[in-house]
N, C-alpha and C positions, 0 to 999 in steps of 0.2 A: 504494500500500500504506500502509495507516495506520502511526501509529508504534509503536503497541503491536505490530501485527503482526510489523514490523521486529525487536523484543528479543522476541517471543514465539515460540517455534518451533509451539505448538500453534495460536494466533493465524495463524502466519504460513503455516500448511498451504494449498496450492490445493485449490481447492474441488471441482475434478476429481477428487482423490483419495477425497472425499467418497463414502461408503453413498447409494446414492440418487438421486446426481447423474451425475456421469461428465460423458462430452465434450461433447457438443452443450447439455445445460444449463449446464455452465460456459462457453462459447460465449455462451449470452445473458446469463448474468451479467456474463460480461466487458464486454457492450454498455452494461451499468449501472453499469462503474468497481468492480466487486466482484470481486477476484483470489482472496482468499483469505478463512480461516474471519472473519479481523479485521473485512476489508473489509465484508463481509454484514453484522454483525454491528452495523456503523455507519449501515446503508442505511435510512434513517429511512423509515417511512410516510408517505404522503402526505395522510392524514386517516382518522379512523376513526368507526368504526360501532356504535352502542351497539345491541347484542343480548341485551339482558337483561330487557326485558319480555316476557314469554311470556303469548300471548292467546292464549282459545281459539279452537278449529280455527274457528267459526259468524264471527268477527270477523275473519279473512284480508279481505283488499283489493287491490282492485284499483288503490286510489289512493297507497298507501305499502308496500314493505316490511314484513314481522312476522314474528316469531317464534313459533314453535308447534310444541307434544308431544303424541306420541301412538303407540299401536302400530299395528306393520304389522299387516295384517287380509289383506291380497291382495297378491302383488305376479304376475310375471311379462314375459315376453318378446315384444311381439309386430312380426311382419315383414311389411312394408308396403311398398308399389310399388316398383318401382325399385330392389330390393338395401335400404331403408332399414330400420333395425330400431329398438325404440323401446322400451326397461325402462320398467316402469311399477310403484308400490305404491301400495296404499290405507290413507292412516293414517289412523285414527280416537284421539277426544277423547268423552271424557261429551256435548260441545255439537253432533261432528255429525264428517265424514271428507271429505277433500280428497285428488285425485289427485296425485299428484309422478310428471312424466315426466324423460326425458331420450333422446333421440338420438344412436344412431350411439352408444353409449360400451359396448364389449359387456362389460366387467370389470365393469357396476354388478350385474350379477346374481350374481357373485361374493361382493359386499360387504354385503347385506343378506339377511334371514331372515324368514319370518312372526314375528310375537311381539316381535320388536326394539322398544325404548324409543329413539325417535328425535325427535331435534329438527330441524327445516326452518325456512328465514329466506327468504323472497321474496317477490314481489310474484304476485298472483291473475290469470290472464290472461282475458279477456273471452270470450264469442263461447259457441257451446253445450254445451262439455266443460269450463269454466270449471278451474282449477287452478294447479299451481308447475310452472315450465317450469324445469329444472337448478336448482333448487335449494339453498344451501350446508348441508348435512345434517350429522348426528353422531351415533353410537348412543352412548344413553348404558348402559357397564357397571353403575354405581354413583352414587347422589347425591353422594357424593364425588370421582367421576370428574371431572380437569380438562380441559377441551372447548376448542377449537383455535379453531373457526370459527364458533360460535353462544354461547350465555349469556351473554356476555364483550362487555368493551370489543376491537373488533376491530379489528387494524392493517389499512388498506388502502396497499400499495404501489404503486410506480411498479413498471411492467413494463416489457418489452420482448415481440416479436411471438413467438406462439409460447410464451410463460412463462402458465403459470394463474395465478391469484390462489391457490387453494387448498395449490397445493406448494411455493408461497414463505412463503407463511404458517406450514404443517408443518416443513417445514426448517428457520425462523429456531426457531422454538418447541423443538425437539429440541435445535439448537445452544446455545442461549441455557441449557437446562439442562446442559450438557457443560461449557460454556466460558467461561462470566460470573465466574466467581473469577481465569481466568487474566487479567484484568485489571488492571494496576495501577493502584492509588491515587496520583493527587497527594498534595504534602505540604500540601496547603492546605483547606479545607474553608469555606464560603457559609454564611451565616445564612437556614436557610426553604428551602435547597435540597439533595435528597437525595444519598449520596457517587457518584463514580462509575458503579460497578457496578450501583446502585441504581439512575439514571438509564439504563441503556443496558437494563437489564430491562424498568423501567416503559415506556421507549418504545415497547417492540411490543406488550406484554399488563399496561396500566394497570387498578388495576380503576377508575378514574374518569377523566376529562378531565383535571381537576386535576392529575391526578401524570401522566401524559401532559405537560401543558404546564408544569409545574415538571421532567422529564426535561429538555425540549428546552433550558430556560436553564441547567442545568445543565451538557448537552454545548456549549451555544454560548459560554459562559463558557470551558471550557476550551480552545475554540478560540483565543475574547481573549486568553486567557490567552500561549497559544503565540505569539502575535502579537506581544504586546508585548513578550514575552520577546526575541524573536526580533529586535525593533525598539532594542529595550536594547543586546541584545549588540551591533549595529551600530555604535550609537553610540560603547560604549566602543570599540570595534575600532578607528572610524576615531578618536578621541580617542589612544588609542596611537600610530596611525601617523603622523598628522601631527604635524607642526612646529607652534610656537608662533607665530604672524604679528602680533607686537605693530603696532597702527596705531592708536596714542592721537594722532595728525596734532600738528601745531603753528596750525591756522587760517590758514596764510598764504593755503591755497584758499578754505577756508567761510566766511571772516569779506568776503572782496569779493565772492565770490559773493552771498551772504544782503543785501548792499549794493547792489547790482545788480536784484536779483529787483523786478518794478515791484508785488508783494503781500508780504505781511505772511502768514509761516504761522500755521496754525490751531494749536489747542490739542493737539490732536489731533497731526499731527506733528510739533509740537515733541516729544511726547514719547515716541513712534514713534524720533524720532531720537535722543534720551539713550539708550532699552533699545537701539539699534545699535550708539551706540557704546560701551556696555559690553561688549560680546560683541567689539566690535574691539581693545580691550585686554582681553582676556581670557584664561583660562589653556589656554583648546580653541580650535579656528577656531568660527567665528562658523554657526551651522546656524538661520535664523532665516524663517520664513514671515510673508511682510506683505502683510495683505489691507486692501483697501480699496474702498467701494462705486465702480462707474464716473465719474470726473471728483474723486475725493475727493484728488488731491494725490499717489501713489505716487510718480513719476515724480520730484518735488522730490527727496520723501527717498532715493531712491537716488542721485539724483546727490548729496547731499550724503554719504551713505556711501563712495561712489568718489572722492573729494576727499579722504576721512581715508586713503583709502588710498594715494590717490596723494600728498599729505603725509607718508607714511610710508615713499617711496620705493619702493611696488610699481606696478604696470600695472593695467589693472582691464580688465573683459570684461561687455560685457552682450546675452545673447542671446532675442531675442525670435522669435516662432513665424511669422512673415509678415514681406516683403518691405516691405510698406507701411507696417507698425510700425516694422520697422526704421528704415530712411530717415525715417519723422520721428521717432526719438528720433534721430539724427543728426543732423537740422535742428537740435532741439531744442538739444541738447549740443554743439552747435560754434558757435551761438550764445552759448551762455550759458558756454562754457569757453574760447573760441581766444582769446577777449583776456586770459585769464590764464594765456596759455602753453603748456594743454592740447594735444595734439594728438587729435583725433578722427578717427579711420579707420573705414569700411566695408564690409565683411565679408560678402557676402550671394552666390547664385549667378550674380547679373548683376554685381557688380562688386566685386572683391576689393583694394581697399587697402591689404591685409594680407597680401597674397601671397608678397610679398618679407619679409628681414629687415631692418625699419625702425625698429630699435629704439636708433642710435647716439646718443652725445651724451647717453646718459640721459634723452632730452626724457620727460616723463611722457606716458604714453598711454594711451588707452581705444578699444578697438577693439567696434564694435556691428556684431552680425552677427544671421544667422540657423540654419539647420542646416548652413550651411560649415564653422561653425565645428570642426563636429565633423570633419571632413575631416583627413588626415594631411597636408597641405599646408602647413594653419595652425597655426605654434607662437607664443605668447607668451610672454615672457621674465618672470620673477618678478611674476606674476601674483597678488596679494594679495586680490580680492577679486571673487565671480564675481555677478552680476545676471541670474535668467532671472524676465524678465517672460512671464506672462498662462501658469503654471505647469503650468496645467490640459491645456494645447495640446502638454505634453512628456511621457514616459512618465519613471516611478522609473529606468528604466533609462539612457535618456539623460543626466538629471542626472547619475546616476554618472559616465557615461562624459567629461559635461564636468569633472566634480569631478578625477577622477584625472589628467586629460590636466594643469589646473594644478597639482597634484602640492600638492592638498588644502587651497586658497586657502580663505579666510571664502566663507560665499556665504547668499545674499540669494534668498529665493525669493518672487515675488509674484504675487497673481493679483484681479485686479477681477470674479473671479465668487466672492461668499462660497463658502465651503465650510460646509455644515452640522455639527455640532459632530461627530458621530458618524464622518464621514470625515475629520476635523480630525484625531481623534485615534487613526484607522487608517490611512488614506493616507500623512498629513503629520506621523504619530506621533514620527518623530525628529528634529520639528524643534521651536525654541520659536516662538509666534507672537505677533504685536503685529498691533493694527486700529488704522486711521483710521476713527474712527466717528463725523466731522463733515466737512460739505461747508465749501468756502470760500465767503466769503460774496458777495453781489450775484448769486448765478445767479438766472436765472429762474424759473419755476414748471413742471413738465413735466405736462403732463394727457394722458389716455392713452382712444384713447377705440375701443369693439368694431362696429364697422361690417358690414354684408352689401351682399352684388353692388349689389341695387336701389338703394342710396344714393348709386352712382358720380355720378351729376350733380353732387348736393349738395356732395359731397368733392373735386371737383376746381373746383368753384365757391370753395371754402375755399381751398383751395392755391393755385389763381391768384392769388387779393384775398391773403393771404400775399406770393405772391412779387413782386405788383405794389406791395406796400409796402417790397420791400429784401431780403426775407427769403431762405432757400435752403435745399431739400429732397432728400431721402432716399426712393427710391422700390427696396424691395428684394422680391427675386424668390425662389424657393427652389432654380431651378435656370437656366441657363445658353440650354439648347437646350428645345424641347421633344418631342425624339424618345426614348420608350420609358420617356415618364412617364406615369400615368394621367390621364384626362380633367379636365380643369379645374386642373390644377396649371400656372400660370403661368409662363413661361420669358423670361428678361432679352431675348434677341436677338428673341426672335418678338414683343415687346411695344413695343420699340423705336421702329419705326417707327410707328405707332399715335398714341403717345404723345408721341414730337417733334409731333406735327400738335394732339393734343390740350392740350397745356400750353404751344403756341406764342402771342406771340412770343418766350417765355421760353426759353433754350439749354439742348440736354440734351442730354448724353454718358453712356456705357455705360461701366461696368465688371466684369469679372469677372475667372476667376485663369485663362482662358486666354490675356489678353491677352499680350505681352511685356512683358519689366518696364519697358522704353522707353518703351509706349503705355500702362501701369497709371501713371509719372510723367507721364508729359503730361496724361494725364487729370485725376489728382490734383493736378496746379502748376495747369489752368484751374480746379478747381469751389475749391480755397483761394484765389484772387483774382478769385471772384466772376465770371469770363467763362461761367462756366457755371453755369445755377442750379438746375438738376434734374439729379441722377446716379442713375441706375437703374444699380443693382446688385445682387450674389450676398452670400452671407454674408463677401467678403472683403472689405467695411468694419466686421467684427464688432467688432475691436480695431483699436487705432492712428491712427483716423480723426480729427483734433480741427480741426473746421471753426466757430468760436463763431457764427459769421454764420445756420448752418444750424439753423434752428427748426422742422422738418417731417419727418416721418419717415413712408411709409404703407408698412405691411406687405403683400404681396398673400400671400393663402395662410395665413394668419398660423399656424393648427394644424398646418402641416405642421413647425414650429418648437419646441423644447422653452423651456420658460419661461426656463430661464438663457442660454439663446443669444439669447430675444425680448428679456431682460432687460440684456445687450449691445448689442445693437443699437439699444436706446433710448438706450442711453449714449451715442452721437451728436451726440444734441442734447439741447438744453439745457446747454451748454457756456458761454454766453454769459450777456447780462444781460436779453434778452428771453424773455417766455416760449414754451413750445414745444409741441407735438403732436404726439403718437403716434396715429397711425389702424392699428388690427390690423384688416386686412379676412376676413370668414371667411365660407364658405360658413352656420354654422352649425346645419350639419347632426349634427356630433356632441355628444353629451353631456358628453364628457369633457376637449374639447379646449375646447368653452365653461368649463366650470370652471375649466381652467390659464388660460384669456386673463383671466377675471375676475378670478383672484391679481392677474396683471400690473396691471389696468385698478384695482384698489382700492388698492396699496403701490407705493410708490417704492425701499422698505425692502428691498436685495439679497438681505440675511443672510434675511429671511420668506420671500422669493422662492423660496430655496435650499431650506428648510427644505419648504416646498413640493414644489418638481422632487423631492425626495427619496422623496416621499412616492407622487407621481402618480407617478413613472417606475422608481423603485429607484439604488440604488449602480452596478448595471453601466452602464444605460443612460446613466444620469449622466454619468458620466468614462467609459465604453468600458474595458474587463477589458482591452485589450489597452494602453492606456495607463497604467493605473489602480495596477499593481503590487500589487493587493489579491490574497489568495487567494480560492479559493471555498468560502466558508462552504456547512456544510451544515445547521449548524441554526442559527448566529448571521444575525440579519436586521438590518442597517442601519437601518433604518425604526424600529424598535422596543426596541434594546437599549443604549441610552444609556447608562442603569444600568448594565448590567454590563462594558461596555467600559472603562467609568471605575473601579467593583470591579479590571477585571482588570488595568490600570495600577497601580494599588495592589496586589496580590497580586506583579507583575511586580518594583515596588521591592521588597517583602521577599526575594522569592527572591534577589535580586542581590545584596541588603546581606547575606544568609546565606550566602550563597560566601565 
């Protein structure tokens, strides 16, 4: 139920109760999300149809649609084999007369008279009684008379089975004259866009396109609107409820840490790390989204933000979306922290570190997990500052649920797939963001290149002279088995053995996320010290995998992949200081998925990438609605409303700063 409907009681009437409608129409209504008069009233069309050129009767077609007047001269009944009966009239024009049938409808003889001024819009059917087969008609009373279904810019709606086009169109049209004032007005008003009421009229019966698509950013603005609002008051919510978590650190961690480090950070997170830790002495917890393209350094600055916090006497927590990530930011981080005292623990559903309470002595700790974390099993103790890497991979709702569990710790959200700016500031609306928008330097060069079946010699002739030089590859599949995929979609296990034979004498082992986590670390400890030099696997080396040695990467299937997951997966390689190769193999047979490989194959550039995926695929398909925590817009479009989502941030502060 809309909101106006909710404070409107005439708004909020079911539609059942409705002159005209009754049960089984409000039945398909109901199948299209339209409860009541509000609901309808918001049911945008799905495109419409300009019927206001009126030709004469002699230029009807066969190849378009037209419109055309004229009076009835003949009409009548006739009944034909089979029970079928079939109304029929003859309108005539100064230029010539065309028959309008219609089947099986036995009220049209009802509805029409000799002598009738009527207008018809259809298309001329072939063959030797040439004519309008159902027709959308309209008598006209008066040149003043306003006309529903012909003269007019005409809504065409989404239906459901069963629903005509013609008594949804009459209905909204009747409603909209009853109950367009009962609308309220925002207290806010757009420059070049008409008010409310204005917009939800012109939606259905524009008289031009134009006010049609100045309606629609109209109502999609105030959906922004509601969004940000909505996104605001959160913010101050949880600013009220939490505690102040000062963690201005003393450096006794960051400064041997930063000592230790065998690089020199870039420009780029040095200053990534100043805006963190202002938000860690700061007067709110820290709510701070840190994007950075794949290999650009993330991983530093968080560990250096969990050092001010554990300087500051709290725990720190960092949860990532895979086992595999997990466990090497573990590596990582107990490498680079156990000699200064840190203790680092293991959190994951193969091995819980954390199981127990290990928190005596005050030793400082950072426990890295995966979705255990969220398990009621696991509690940590003054928890100061929370880390969930590769962000995309979590739902708004889980965050929450880890935010509350530390009882409203700082926390640090990051993710190595840009986000496009428009889901930056709907998705990730309540957070502030910082970018690494420079790689560190000495990597290699990564070239990406769109291959077909036939060129398999050549490409595995590449690869071998590759691995016979030192090098080590990346051979990824799109699914695991290949039962109950369709033909040609390449499967890790069924390729397997092929391919040991094929890239021998070189070592290859399989990975994917059926393995145990036992047999996914054994795996992963031989291809990181080089005893294995070819790993065919599933999307679960997408994140977390950081092998420098490995300079090769061939996609089989590669369109069955969306650009920001291919766009990961390259992340791979080119880690090191040699340079590397991306082979995207594609049947290339579609049009569309040749377009997404060539983004990939032209920019290295994540953030274009993104901006891209955005564009080919949508918001939903992008991040998944069920992760996504976004509503569903019914006129606002991701793709296209940048403008007004950044209008509607700014309308969202005045309203707040006017409470």
């Amino acid at each position: 139920m809309s909101e106006e409907a909710s404070k409107n009681s005439a708004l909020a009437r079911p539609l059942a109760e409705l002159p005209g409608v009754g049960g089984e129409r409000a039945a398909q209504l109901a199948r299209l999300k339209c409860l009541t008069v509000g609901d309808l009233l918001l049911h945008p069309p799905r495109r419409y149809e300009d019927r206001r050129d009126i030709r004469p009767i002699r230029e009807l077609s066969t190849e378009e649609a037209c419109l055309a007047r004229g009076k009835i001269m003949v009409l009548g009944t006739n009944h034909l084999r089979g029970g079928r009966r079939m109304f029929e009239f003859v309108l005539e024009d100064d230029s010539g007369s065309v028959r309008c049938r219609w089947w099986n409808c036995n009220y049209m003889d009802r509805l029409f008279h000799r002598g009738d001024d009527v207008l018809v819009y259809g298309k001329l059917t072939g063959g030797k009684r040439p004519g309008l087969d159902h027709p959308e008609t309209e008598i006209i009373e008066s040149d003043d008379d306003p006309t529903v279904h012909v003269n007019r810019i005409v809504p065409v709606y989404p239906l459901t089975e069963g629903m005509p086009q013609r008594w949804l169109r009459r209905v909204m049209f009747g409603l909209l004259e009853q109950h367009i004032d009962e609308f309220p007005e925002p207290n806010y008003t757009a420059a070049g866009l008409p008010s409310r009421r204005k917009a939800i009229a012109k939606l259905h019966f524009p008289d031009d396109l134009d006010q049609a698509k100045a309606a629609r950013r109209r109502l999609a603005l105030d959906e922004f609107v509601e969004l940000q609002s909505t996104i605001r008051r959160r913010r101050v919510t949880m600013q009220s409820k939490a505690e102040v978590l000062p963690c201005a650190g003393d450096s006794s961690f960051v400064n041997p840490f930063l000592q230790q480090l065998e690089f020199q950070l870039t420009d780029a997170q040095r200053t990534v790390q100043m805006e963190i830790e202002g938000d860690l002495n700061g007067k709110h917890p820290m709510r701070r989204l840190l994007q950075g393209d794949v290999g650009s350094g993330k991983t530093v600055v968080a560990a250096l933000a969990l050092l001010r916090a554990l300087e500051s006497g709290y725990n720190g927590l960092l949860m990532a979306p895979t086992e595999i990530l997990a466990e090497q930011h573990h590596r990582n981080f107990t490498r680079w922290l156990e000699p200064l005292g840190i203790r680092v623990l293991l959190h994951t559903g193969a091995r819980k570190d954390a199981a127990e309470p290990l928190f005596e002595n005050n030793t400082p700790t950072i426990v890295i997990g995966t979705h255990a974390l969220f398990q009621t099993g696991f509690a940590l103790e003054r928890v100061g500052l929370i880390v969930i890497d590769e962000q995309h991979k979590f739902g708004v709702t889980q965050r929450d649920r880890l935010v509350k569990k530390g009882h409203y710790p700082h926390l640090l959200v990051m993710t190595a797939t840009p986000i496009p700016r428009t889901l930056g500031l709907t998705l990730y609306g309540d957070l502030d963001s910082s970018v690494i928008d420079e790689m560190p330097a000495g990597r290699g060069e990564v070239r990406t290149h769109i291959r077909t079946p036939e060129r398999w010699p050549k490409i595995l002739e590449f690869l071998k002279t590759e691995l016979a030089a030192g090098r080590q590859a990346f051979v990824i599949f799109p699914r695991v088995d290949n039962e109950d995929t369709a033909a040609g979609i390449k499967a890790v296990n069924a390729e397997a053995q092929k391919l040991a034979k094929a890239f021998a004498p070189h070592t290859v082992a399989v990975l994917h996320g059926r393995l145990k986590p036992e047999e996914k670390e054994a795996v992963m400890v031989g291809f990181r010290a080089n005893r294995t030099q070819v790993l065919l696997a599933t999307t679960v080396v997408e994140v977390g995998v950081d092998v420098p040695n490995a300079t090769l990467m061939l996609i089989e299937n590669a369109e069955q992949f969306g650009l920001a997951q291919l766009h990961q997966l390259r992340g791979r390689i080119g880690r090191g200081t040699h340079d590397s190769h991306c082979i995207l193999l594609t049947s290339g047979k579609s049009a569309e998925a040749n377009d997404r490989l060539t983004v990939l194959a032209e920019t290295n550039d994540g953030f274009k990438i993104a901006e891209a995926d955005l564009q080919l695929r949508g918001p939903g398909e992008l991040v998944g609605h069920d992760q996504s925590g976004l509503p569903a817009f019914k006129f606002g479009d991701l793709r296209r409303d940048l403008d007004l989502i950044e209008l509607a941030r700014h309308i969202a502060l005045e309203i707040e700063a006017g409470r």
